[in-house]
C-alpha positions in Angstrom: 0.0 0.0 0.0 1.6 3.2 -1.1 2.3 5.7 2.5 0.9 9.2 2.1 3.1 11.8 2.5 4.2 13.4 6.5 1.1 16.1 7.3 -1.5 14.3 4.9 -4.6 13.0 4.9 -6.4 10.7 2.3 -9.1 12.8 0.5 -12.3 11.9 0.9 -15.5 13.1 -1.8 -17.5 15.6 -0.1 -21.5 14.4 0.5 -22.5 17.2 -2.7 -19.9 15.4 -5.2 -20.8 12.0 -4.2 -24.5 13.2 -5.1 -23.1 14.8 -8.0 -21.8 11.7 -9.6 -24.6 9.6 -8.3 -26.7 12.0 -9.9 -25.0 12.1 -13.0 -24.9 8.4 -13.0 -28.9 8.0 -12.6 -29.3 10.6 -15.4 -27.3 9.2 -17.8 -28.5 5.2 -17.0 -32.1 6.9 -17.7 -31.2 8.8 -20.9 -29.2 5.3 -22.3 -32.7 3.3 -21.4 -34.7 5.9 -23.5 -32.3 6.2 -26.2 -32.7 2.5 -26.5 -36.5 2.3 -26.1 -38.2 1.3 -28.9 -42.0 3.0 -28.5 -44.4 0.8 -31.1 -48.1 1.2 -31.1 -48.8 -2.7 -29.4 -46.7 -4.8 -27.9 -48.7 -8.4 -28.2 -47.7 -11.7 -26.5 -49.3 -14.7 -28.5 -49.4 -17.7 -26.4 -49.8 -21.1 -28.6 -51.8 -23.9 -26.9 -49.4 -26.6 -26.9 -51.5 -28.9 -24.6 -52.5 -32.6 -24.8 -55.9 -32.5 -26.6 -53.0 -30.5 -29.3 -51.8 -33.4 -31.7 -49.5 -32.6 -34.2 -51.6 -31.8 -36.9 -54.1 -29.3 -34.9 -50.8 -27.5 -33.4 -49.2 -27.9 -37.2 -53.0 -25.6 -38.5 -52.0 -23.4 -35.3 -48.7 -22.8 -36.1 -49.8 -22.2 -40.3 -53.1 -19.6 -39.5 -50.0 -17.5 -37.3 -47.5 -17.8 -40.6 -50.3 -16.9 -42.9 -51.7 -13.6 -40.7 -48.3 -12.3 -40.9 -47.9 -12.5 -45.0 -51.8 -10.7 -44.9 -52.1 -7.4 -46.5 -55.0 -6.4 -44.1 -52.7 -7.7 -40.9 -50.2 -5.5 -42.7 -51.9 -2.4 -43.3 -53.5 -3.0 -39.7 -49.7 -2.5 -38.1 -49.2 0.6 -40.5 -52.5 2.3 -38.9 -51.1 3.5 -35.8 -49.6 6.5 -34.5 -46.0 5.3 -34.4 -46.6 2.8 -37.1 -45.2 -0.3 -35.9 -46.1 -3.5 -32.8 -43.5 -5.5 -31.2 -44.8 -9.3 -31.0 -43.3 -12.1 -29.4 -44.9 -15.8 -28.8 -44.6 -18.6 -26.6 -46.0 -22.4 -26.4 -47.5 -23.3 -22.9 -49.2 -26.6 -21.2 -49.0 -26.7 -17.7 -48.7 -24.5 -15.0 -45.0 -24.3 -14.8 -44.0 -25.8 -18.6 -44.0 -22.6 -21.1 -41.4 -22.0 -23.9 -40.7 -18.6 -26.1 -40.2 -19.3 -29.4 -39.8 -16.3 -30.7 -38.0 -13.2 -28.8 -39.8 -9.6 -29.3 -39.6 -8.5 -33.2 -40.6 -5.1 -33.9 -43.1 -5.2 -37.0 -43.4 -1.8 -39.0 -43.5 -2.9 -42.7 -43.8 -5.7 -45.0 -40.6 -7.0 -44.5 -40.6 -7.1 -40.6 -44.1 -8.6 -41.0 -42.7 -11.8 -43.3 -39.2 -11.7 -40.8 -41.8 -12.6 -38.3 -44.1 -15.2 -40.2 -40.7 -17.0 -41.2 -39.5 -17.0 -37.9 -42.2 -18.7 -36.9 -42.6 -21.0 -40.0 -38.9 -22.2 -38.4 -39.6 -23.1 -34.8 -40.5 -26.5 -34.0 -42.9 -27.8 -31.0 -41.2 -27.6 -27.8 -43.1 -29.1 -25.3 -46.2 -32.2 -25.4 -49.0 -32.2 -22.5 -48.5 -31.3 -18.9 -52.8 -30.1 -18.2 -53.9 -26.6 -19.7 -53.1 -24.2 -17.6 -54.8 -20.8 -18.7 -53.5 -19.2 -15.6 -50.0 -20.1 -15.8 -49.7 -18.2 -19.4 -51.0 -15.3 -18.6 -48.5 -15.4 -15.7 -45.5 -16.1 -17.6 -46.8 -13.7 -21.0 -46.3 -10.9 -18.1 -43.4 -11.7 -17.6 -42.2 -11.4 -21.4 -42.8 -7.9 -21.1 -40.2 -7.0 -18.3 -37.1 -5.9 -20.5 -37.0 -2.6 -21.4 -35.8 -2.0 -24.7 -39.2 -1.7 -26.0 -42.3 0.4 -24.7 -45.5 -0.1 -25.8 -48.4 2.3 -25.6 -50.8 -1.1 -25.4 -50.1 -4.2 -24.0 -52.0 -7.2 -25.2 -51.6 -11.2 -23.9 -53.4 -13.0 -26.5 -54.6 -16.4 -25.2 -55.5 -19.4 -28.0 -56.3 -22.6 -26.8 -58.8 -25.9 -27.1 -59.5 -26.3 -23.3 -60.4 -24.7 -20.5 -58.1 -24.0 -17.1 -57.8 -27.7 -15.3 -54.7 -27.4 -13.3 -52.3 -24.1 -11.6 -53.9 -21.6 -9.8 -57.6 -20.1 -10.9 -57.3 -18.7 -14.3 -59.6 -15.6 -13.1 -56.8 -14.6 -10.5 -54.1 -14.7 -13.0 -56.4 -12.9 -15.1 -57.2 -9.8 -12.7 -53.6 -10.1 -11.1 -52.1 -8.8 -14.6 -55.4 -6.4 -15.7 -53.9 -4.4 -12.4 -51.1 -4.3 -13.9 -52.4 -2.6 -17.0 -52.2 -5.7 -19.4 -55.5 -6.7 -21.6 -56.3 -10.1 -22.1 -57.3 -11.6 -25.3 -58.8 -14.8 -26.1 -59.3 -17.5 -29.1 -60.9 -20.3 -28.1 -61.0 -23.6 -30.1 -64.4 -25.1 -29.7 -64.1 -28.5 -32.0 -63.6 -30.0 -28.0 -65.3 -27.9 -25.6 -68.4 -26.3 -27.3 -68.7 -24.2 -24.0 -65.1 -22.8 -24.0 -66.8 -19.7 -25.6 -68.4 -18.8 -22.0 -65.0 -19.6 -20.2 -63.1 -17.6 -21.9 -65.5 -14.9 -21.6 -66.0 -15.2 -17.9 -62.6 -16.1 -16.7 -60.1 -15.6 -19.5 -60.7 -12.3 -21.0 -60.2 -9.0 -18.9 -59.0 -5.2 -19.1 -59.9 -1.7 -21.5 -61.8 -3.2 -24.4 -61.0 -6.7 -24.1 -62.7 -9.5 -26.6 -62.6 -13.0 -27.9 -62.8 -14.6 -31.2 -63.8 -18.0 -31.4 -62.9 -20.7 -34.3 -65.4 -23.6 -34.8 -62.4 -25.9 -34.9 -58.7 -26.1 -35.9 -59.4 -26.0 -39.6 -60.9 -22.3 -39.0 -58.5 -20.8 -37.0 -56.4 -19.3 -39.5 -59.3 -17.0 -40.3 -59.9 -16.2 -37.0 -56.4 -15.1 -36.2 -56.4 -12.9 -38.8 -59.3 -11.3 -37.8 -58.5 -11.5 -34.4 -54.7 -10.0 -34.8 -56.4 -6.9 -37.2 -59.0 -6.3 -34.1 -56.0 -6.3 -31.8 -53.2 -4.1 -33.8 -55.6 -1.8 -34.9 -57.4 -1.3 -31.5 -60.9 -1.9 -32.6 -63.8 -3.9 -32.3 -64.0 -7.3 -33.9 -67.3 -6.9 -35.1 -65.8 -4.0 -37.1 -63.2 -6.2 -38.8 -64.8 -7.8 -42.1 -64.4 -11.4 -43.0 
């Protein structure tokens, strides 16, 4: 340790430049985050049933109806309609309470080529996990957690829920539900009904929740390409899905 001269004393920051750098520290951590922020219109988590009563072939018409939105003109012009002209989406597979997967990391979408970077993307990624229950509750859960980075900030923030059953194991799907609705997330729904002709009033009751939250149902897993594209116009262009033709 080097000795300090006869008569000397170590010097020691005063409490007003120790502030000062702190200060200075806090302002410019804050002015790098916003610099980095990317503010988009919607930033939408799609969760893909990847349950039991999902065999390969309904979770291959699934995984098709989401490549096929993407390449859509309307789904397109639907992302261009907004005041900052662009949505960030990302998407994970979920079963159980605990067993969810993302597939696909946040992609910002503002043009025609973003929007097929996305469908191709997920035109790539295999299934990545088989059964484990349906857990409704333990989606929404882990969709709010896809939305804790910071790089992007979106003015809405949308869960959007598609599935063939209704919530049979994890906590009640209504908690989950309200739990992230006070947290300022909306909760979409697209239930399957070629198993559960109810699912319809379950998602409606316990599924759906927060500032102009819907559902739109497919008759079965041969429809369901249509209905996401309705469903993901509604969604990015913040209206009503009766409004959306087709």
């Amino acid at each position: 340790m080097k000795s300090l001269p006869p008569n000397s004393a170590p010097s020691h920051p005063t409490r007003r430049q120790t502030l000062g750098v702190a200060g200075g520290a806090i302002a410019a951590f804050w002015s790098a985050r916003a610099r980095a922020q990317t503010t988009v219109d919607l930033q939408l988590a799609l969760a893909v049933d990847a349950s039991g009563s999902v065999d390969q072939r309904r979770f291959d018409l699934q995984k098709q109806g989401y490549v096929a939105a993407f390449q859509n003109p309307r789904v397109q012009a639907a992302i261009q309609s907004g005041a900052n002209r662009s949505i960030a989406v990302t998407m994970f597979q979920w079963t159980g309470p605990r067993l969810q997967f993302e597939v696909i990391p946040w992609m910002v979408v503002h043009d025609e080529a973003s929007a097929l970077a996305v469908s191709k993307a997920i035109d790539a990624v295999p299934r990545r996990i088989f059964g484990g229950g349906t857990s409704i509750s333990g989606a929404i859960d882990f969709g709010v957690t896809r939305f804790a980075r910071g790089e992007i900030d979106g003015e809405r923030k949308v869960i959007d829920i598609s599935g063939d059953g209704s919530n049979n194991t994890g906590r009640p799907v209504s908690r989950a539900r309200d739990e992230a609705v006070s947290l300022g997330f909306v909760i979409n729904g697209l239930p399957i009904l070629s198993i559960e002709p109810w699912l319809e009033d379950h998602y409606r009751n316990e599924v759906i929740g927060g500032p102009g939250a819907f559902l739109v149902s497919a008759q079965d897993f041969e429809s369901f390409g249509d209905a996401i594209v309705k469903k993901l116009i509604a969604e990015i262009a913040n209206l009503s899905p009766d409004a959306v033709r087709g």
